[in-house]
VEXMAR-722733 format. One line per 4 residues: number of its first residue (from 1); for each residue x, y, z of N, C-alpha, C. Coordinates in steps of 0.1 Angstrom, whole numbers. Example, Ala and Ser with C-alpha at 12.3 -4.5 7.8 and 13.67 -1.06 7.14 Angstrom:
BEGIN
1	132/-57/78/123/-45/78/132/-33/78  128/-22/71/137/-11/71/129/0/79 $
REM end
This chain:
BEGIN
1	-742/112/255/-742/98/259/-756/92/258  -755/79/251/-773/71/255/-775/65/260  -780/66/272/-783/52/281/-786/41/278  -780/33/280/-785/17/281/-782/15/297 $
5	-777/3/303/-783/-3/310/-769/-9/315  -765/-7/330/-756/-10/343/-758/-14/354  -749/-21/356/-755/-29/375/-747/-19/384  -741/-6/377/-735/0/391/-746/13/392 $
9	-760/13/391/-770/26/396/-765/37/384  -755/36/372/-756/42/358/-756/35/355  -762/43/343/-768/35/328/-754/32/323  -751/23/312/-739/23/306/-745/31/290 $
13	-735/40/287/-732/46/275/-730/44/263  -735/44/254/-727/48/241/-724/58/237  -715/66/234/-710/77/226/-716/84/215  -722/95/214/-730/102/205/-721/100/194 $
17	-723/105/182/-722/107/168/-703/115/172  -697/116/185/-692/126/186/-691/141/191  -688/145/197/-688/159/207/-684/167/197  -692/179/191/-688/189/184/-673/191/184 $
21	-665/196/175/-654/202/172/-656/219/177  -650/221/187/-653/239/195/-636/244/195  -639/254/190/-623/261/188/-624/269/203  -614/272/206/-612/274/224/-625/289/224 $
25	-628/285/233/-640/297/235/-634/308/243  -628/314/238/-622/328/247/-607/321/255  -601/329/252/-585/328/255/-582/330/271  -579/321/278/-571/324/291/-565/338/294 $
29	-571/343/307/-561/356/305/-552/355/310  -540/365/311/-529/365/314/-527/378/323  -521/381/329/-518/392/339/-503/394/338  -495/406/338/-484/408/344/-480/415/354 $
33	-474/415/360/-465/422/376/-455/430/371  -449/441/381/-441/448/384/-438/449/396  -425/449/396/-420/452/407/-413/467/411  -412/477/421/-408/488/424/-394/488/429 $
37	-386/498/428/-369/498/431/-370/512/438  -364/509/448/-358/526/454/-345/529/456  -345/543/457/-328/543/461/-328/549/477  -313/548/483/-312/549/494/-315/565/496 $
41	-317/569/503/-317/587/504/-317/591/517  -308/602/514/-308/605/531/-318/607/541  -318/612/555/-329/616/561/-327/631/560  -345/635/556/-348/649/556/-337/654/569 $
45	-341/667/565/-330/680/576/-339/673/584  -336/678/598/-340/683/610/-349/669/616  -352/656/609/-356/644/615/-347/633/617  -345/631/627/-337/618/631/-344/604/623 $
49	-329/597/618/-334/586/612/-339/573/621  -338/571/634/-346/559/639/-360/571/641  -366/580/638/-381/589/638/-386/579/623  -375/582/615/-382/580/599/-380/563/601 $
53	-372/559/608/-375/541/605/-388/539/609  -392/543/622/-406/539/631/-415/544/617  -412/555/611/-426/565/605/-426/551/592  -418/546/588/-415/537/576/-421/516/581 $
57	-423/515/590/-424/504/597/-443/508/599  -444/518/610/-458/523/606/-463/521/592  -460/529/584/-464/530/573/-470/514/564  -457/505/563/-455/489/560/-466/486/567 $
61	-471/483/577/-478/481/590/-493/482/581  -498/495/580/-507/505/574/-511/495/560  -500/497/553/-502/490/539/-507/473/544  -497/467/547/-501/457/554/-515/451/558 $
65	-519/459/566/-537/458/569/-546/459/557  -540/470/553/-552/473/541/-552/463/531  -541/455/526/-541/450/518/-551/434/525  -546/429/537/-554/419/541/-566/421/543 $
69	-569/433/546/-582/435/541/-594/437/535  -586/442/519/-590/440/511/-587/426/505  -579/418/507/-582/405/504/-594/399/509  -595/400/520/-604/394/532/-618/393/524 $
73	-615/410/519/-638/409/508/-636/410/496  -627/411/490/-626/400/479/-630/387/481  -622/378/490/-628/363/493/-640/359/502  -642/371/508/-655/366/514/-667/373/501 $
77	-669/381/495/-675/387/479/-676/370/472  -664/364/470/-662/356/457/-667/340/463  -667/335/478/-668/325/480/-675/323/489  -677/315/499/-684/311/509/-688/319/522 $
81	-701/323/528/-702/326/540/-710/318/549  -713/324/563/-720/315/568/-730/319/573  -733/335/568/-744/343/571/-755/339/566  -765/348/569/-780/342/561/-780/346/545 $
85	-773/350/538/-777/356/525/-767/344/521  -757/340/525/-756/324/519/-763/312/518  -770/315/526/-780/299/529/-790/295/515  -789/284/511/-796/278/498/-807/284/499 $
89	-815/290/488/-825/293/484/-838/282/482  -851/284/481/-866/275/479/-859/265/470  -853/264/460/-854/258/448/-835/256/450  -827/257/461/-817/247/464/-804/257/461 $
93	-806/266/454/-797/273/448/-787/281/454  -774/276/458/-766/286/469/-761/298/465  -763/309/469/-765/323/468/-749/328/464  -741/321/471/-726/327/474/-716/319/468 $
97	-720/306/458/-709/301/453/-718/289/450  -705/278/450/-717/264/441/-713/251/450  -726/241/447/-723/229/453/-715/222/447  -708/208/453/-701/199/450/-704/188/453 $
101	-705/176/439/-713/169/443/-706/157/434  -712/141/431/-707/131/423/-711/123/420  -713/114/405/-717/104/405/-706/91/409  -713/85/418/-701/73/422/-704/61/420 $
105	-698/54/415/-705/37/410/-706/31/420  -717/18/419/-722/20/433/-735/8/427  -735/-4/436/-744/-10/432/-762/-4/443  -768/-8/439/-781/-5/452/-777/-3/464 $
109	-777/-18/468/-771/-21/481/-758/-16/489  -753/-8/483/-735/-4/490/-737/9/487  -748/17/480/-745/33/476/-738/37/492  -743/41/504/-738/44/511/-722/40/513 $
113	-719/31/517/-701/25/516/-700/32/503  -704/29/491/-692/36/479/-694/52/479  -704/59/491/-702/79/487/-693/77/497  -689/71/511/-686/74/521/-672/72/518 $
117	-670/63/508/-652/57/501/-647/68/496  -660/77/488/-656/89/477/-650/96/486  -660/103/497/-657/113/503/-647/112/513  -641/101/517/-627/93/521/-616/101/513 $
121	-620/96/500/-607/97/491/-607/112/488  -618/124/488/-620/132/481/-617/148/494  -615/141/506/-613/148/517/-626/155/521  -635/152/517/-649/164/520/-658/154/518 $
125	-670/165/524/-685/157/523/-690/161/512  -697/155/504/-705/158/492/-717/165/494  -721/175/486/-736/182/489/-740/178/477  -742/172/470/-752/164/458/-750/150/455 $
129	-756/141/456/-750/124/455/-762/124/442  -758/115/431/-763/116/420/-765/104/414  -778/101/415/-783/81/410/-790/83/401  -797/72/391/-797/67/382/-809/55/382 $
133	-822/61/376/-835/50/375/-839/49/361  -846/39/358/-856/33/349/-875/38/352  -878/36/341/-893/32/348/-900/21/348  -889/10/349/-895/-1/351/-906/-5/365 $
137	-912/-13/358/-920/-21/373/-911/-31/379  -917/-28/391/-907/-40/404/-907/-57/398  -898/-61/399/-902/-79/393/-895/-88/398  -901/-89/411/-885/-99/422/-878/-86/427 $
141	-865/-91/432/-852/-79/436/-853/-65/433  -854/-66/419/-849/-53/412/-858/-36/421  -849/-30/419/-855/-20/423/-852/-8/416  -845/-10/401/-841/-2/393/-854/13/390 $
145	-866/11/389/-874/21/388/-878/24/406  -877/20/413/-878/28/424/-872/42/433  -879/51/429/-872/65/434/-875/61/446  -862/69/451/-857/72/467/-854/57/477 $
149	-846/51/470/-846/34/476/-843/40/489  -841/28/498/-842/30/512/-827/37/516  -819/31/507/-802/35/506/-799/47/505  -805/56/494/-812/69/487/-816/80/500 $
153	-824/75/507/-829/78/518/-819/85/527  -815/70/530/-802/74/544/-794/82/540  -790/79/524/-777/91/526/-782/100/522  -795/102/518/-802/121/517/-802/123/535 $
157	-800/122/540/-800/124/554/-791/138/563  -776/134/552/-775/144/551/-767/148/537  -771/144/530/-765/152/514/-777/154/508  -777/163/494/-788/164/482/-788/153/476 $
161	-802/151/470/-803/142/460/-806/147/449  -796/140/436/-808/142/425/-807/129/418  -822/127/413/-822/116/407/-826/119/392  -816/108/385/-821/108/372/-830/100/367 $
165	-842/103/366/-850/93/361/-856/90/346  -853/79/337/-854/81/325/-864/71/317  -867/74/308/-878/66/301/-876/56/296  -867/45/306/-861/34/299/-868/18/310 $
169	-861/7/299/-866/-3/310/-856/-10/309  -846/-8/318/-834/-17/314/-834/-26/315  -825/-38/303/-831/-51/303/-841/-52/299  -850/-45/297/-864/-54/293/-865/-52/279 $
173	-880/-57/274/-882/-58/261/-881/-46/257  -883/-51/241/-887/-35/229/-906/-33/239  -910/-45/240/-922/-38/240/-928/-32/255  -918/-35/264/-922/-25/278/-907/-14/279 $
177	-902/-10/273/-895/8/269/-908/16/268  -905/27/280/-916/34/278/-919/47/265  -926/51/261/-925/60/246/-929/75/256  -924/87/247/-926/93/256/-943/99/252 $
181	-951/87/240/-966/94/237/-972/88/248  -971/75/254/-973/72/265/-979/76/278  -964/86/280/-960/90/291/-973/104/290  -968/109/282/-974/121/279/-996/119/277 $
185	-1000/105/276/-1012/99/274/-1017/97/290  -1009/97/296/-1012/93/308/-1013/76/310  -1008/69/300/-1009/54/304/-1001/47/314  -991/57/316/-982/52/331/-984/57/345 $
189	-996/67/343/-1003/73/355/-996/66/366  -1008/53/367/-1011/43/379/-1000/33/377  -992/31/375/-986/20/376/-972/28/377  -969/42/375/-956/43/371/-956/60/377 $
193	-958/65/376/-961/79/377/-962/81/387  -975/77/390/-980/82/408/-974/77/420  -972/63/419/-967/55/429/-952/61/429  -945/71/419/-929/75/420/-932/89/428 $
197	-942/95/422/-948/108/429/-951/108/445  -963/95/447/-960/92/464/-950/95/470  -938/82/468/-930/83/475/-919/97/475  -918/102/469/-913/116/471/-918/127/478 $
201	-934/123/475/-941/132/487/-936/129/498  -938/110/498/-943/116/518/-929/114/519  -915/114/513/-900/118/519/-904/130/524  -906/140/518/-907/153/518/-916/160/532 $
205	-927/152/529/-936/151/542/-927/146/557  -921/137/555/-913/127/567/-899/140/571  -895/142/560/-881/145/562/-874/163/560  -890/167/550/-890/180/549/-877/181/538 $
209	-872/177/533/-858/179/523/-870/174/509  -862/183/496/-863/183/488/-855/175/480  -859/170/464/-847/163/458/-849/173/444  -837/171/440/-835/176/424/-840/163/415 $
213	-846/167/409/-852/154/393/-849/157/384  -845/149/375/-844/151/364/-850/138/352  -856/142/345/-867/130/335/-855/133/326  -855/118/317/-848/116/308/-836/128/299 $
217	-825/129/314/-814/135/310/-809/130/294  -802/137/288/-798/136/279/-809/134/264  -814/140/268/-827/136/260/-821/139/243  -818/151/241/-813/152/223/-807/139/218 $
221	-803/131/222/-796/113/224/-808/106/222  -821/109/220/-828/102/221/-843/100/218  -842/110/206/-848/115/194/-844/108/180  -846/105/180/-863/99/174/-864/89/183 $
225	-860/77/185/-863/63/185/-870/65/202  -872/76/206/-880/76/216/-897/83/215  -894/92/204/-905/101/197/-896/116/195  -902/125/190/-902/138/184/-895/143/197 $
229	-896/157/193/-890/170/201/-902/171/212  -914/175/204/-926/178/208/-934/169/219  -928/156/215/-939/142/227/-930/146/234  -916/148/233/-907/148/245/-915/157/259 $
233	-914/169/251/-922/182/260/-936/180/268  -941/174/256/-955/166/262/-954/161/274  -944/148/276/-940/139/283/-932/146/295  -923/155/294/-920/163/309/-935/171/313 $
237	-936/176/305/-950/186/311/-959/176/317  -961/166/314/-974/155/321/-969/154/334  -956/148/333/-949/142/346/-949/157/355  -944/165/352/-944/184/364/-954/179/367 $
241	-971/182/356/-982/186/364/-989/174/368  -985/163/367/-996/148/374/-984/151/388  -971/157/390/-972/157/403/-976/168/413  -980/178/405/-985/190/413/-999/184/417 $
245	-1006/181/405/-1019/175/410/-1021/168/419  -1010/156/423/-1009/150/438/-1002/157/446  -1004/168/450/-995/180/460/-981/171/460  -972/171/450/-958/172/452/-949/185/451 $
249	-946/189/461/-941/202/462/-924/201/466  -921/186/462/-906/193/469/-898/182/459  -898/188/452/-892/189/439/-886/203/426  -873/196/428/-865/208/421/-862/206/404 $
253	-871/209/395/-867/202/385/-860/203/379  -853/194/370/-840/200/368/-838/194/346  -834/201/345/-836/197/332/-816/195/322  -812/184/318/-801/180/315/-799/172/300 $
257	-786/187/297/-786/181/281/-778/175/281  -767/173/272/-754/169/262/-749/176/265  -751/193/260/-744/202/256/-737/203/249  -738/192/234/-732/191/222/-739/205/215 $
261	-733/211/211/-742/224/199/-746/218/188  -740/211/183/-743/203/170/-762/205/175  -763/201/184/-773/199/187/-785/211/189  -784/222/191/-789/229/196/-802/231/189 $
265	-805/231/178/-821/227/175/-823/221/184  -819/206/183/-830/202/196/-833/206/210  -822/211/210/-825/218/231/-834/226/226  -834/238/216/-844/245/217/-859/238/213 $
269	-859/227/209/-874/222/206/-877/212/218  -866/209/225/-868/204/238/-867/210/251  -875/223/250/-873/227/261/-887/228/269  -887/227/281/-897/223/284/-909/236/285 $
273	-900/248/291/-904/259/293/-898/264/307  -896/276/307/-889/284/323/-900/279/334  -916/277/330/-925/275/343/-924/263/344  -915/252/339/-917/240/341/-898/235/343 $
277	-891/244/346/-880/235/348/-873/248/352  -865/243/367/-858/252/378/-845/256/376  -839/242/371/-821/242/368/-823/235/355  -808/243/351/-803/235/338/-794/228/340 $
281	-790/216/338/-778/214/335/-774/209/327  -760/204/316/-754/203/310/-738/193/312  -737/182/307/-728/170/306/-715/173/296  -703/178/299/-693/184/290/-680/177/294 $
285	-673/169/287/-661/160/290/-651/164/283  -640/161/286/-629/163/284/-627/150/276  -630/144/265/-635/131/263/-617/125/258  -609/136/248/-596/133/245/-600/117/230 $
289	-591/109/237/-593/95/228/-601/91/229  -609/93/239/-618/78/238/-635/87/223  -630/98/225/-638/102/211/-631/107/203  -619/104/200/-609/103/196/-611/122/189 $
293	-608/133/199/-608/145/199/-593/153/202  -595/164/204/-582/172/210/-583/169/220  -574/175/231/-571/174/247/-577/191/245  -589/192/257/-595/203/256/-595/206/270 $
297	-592/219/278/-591/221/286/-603/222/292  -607/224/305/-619/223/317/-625/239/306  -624/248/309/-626/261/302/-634/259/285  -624/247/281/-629/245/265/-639/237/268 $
301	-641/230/278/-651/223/275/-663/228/282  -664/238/288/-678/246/295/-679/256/289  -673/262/286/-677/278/285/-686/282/273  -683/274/258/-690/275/248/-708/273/250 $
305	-708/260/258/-719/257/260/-729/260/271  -717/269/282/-724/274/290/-731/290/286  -721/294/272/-729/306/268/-739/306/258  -737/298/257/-746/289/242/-763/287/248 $
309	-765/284/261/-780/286/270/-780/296/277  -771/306/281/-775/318/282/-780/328/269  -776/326/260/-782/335/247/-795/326/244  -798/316/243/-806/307/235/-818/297/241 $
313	-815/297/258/-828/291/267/-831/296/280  -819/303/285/-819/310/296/-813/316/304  -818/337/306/-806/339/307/-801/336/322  -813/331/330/-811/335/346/-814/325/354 $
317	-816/306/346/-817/297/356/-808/292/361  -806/292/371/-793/279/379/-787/272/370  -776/271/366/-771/264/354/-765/250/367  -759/238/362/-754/226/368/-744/221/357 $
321	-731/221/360/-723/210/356/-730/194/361  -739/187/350/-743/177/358/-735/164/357  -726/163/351/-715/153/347/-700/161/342  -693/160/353/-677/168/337/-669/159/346 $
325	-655/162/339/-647/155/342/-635/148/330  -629/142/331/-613/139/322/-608/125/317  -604/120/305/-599/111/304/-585/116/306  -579/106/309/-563/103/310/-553/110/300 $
329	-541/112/297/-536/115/282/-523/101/288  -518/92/283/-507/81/288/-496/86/289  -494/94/280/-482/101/273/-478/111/284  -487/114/290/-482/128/301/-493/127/309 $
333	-488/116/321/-501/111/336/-501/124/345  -492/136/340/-498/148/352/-509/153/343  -510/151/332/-523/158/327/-538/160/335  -540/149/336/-557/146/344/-553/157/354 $
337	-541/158/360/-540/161/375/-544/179/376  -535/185/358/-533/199/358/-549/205/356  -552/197/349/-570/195/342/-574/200/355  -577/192/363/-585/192/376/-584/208/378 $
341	-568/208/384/-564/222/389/-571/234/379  -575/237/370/-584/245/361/-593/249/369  -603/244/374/-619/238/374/-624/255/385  -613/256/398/-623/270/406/-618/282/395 $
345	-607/288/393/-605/301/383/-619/301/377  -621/288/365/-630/288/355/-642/290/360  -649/280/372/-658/277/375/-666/293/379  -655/303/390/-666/313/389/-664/322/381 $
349	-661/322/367/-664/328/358/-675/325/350  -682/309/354/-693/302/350/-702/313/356  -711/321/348/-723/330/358/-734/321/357  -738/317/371/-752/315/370/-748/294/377 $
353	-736/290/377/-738/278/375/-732/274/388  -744/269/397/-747/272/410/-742/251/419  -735/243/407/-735/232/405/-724/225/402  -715/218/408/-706/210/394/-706/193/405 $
357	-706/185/391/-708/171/397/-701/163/388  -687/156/399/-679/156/394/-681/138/387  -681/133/375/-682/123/374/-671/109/370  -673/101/383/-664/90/385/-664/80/377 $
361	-665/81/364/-670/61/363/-662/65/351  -666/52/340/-660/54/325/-670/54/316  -671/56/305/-679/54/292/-672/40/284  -684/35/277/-679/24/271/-667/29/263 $
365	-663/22/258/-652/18/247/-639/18/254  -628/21/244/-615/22/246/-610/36/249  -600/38/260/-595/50/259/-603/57/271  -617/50/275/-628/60/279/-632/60/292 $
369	-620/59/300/-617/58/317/-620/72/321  -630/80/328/-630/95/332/-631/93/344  -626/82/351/-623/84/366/-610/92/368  -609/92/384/-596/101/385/-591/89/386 $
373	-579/92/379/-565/80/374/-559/80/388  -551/87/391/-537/83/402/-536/94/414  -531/88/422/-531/99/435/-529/114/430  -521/118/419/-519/133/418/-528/138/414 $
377	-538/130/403/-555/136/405/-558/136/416  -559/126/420/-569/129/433/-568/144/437  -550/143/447/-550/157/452/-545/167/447  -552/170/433/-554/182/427/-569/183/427 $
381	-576/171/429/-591/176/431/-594/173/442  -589/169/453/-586/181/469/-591/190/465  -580/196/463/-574/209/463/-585/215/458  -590/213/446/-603/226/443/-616/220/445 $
385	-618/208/456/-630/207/463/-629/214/480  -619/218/477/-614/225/494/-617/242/490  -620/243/479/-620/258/477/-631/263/485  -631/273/493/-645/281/498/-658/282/486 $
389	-654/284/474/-667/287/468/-675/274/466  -668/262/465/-671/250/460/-681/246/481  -676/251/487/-677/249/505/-691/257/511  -701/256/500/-715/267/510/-723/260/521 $
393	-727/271/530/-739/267/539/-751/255/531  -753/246/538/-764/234/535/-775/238/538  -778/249/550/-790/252/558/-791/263/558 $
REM end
C-alpha cells in the first residue's frame, strides 16, 4: 500500500503494482481418529463382578485425570499465563503468546470513543492501538505530525502504542514532502526530529511506558520517488541515533514491510540492520477482488512471507502481523466469517510472531472493504480474540 493522505488518523492507499501470485505455502494438516470396540467378557474366576465394576470406574477415573491433565500443560505450554516468565519483556515482547491489537478509523479528536466502540464490538480490551502521522509542521488545527497527541496519551494509559510515522506531508506541497536525503542530512533535526523525540521522552519520563515506532512503514512502496534503498537506511539510522543522542530510551523500534516477495530485493537493501530495529513487521491481506486475486486463506497469506524473513533478515526478531485481515467474497457472506476462524491454529505456528493487528478500514477502490462485514465476522473474531494465546500479561 502507498500512503497518501486521510482524515480518519490513516493514510488512504493505493494498491501496489499487485500482491505477488504465492501458490499455498505448505498444506493444512489433517489428522485422523480411531475409535476402540470391546467385547463383553465374563468376570475372571474367583472375582465378583460389582469388585471389577469399581476396579473399571477407578480405572475411567485414573484415565480421566491424566488426560485433563495433560491437557491442562499443553494449554498452559501453548498459551497464556500469569506468572513471571509471561510478563512482556524490555523491548514489549510477550514471552508466552502474542498481543492483540487494531487499527481503527478514527478522526484525532474521537480516537478514544472509536477504540472504546472497537473493543465494545470485539468483546476485549486491546493491547496495541495503532495511529498514523506525517512529518508535517503544525499550521492552525492540524496535528497530523504530532506524535503522542493528547488523545494518543489517554488511551496509552492503558493500552500499547505504536505509531506510524512517515516521511510524508499530507496535503501539502511537492515542495515540503520530506526526502529521505534530508532526513538523513539532518535538515529536519530542529524543526522535525527533535521536537517528535522530546515529546516521547518526557511521556516516557511522565508515564514510564514505552511506544513501538515505526518510520515510514511500507517503505519498498516508496522507492524511488522517495530516494534509493540506501538514503532510506541512511534516514532510519539518523532518526534511531538523533534519538539516542537526546537520551530517548523508550522506544521499541519497529520496522514494517508489504511483505510482497516480488519485493524482496528491496527489504534486503532496506534493512536497517538487527542494532537498529527490535520488531519486524509485515502487512499481508487477504485482498480477493479488490486486487482482483484468488481467495487466499489466513495461512496463504502469512506463512510464505513469514518464512521468507526468517531465511533472509531475521532469524530471531519479534516478527508483528502489523496490518492483516479480509475482503468480503458476496457470493458466500460466511466467508470473511470462516477466514477469521483460521487466524489462532495458524497464528501459533507463526514462530517468533509475538503480534497480530487486526486491520478495520478499507483500501481505496472497488471491492476493497477489509472491515469486518456482518455480525458472523464479528463473532468469529470473538472467538479467536478470546483465545488465551492472543490474552497475555500487560505487566
Amino acid at each position: 500500500m502507498t500512503p497518501g493522505r486521510s482524515p480518519t488518523g490513516r493514510p488512504a492507499t493505493d494498491p501496489p503494482d499487485g500482491p505477488e501470485s504465492r501458490a499455498d505455502a505448505g498444506g493444512t494438516g489433517t489428522g485422523t481418529g480411531s475409535t476402540a470396540t470391546g467385547r463383553r467378557r465374563k468376570p475372571k474366576a474367583g472375582r465378583p463382578a460389582a469388585s471389577r465394576r469399581r476396579a473399571l470406574i477407578t480405572s475411567a477415573a485414573v484415565v480421566c485425570a491424566v488426560l485433563v491433565a495433560v491437557l491442562a500443560l499443553r494449554n498452559a505450554s501453548e498459551t497464556s499465563g500469569t506468572d513471571e516468565e509471561c510478563r512482556p519483556t524490555e523491548l514489549l515482547e510477550p514471552p508466552c503468546g502474542a498481543w492483540f491489537g487494531a487499527f481503527v478509523p478514527h478522526e484525532r479528536a474521537d480516537l478514544e470513543e472509536k477504540v472504546k466502540a472497537y473493543e465494545e464490538k470485539v468483546g476485549r480490551k486491546l493491547d496495541i492501538v495503532y495511529t498514523y502521522h506525517d512529518m508535517s509542521l503544525p499550521e492552525g488545527t492540524r496535528r497530523e505530525g504530532q506524535l503522542l497527541t493528547p488523545e494518543e496519551q489517554r488511551v496509552g494509559e492503558d493500552h500499547m502504542l505504536l505509531l506510524s510515522w512517515e516521511s510524508k506531508w499530507w496535503g501539502g506541497t511537492k515542495g515540503q514532502q520530506p526526502r529521505w536525503t534530508e532526513i538523513a542530512a539532518g535538515d529536519l533535526d530542529t524543526a522535525v526530529i527533535d521536537v517528535q523525540a522530546e515529546r516521547i521522552k518526557d511521556y516516557g519520563q511522565r508515564t514510564g511506558k514505552k511506544v513501538f515506532l515505526s518510520f515510514d512503514l511500507e517503505m519498498d512502496t516508496r522507492t524511488p520517488a522517495n530516494g534509493t534503498p540506501a538514503q532510506y537506511v541512511r534516514a532510519y539510522r539518523h532518526i534511531h541515533d538523533r534519538f539516542r543522542e537526546l537520551g530517548v530510551d523508550n522506544v521499541v523500534w519497529t520496522w514494517i514491510i508489504t511483505g510482497y516477495l516480488n519485493h524482496g530485493d528491496l527489504f534486503k537493501g532496506m534493512y536497517p540492520g538487527d542494532e537498529y530495529v527490535d520488531w519486524i513487521g509485515y502487512n499481508q491481506y487477504n485482498y480477493y477482488r479488490c486486487h482482483k486475486t484468488e481467495w487466499l486463506t489466513f495461512e496463504q497469506t502469512q506463512t510464505a512471507t513469514h518464512e521468507w524473513i526468517r531465511e533472509n533478515i531475521s532469524a530471531d526478531k519479534p516478527l508483528m502481523l502489523s496490518e492483516f485481515g479480509s475482503a468480503v467474497d458476496s457470493t458466500r457472506p460466511q466467508r470473511q466469517a470462516e477466514w477469521y476462524a483460521q487466524v489462532p491454529p495458524v497464528l501459533k505456528e507463526l514462530e517468533g510472531v509475538k503480534a497480530a493487528l487486526q486491520w478495520n478500514y478499507r483500501d481505496p477502490g472497488p471491492h476493497c472493504d477489509l472491515a469486518v462485514a456482518d455480525e458472523a465476522a464479528w463473532e468469529s473474531l470473538r472467538e479467536v480474540v478470546a483465545d488465551p494465546y492472543l490474552n497475555q500479561p500487560t505487566k
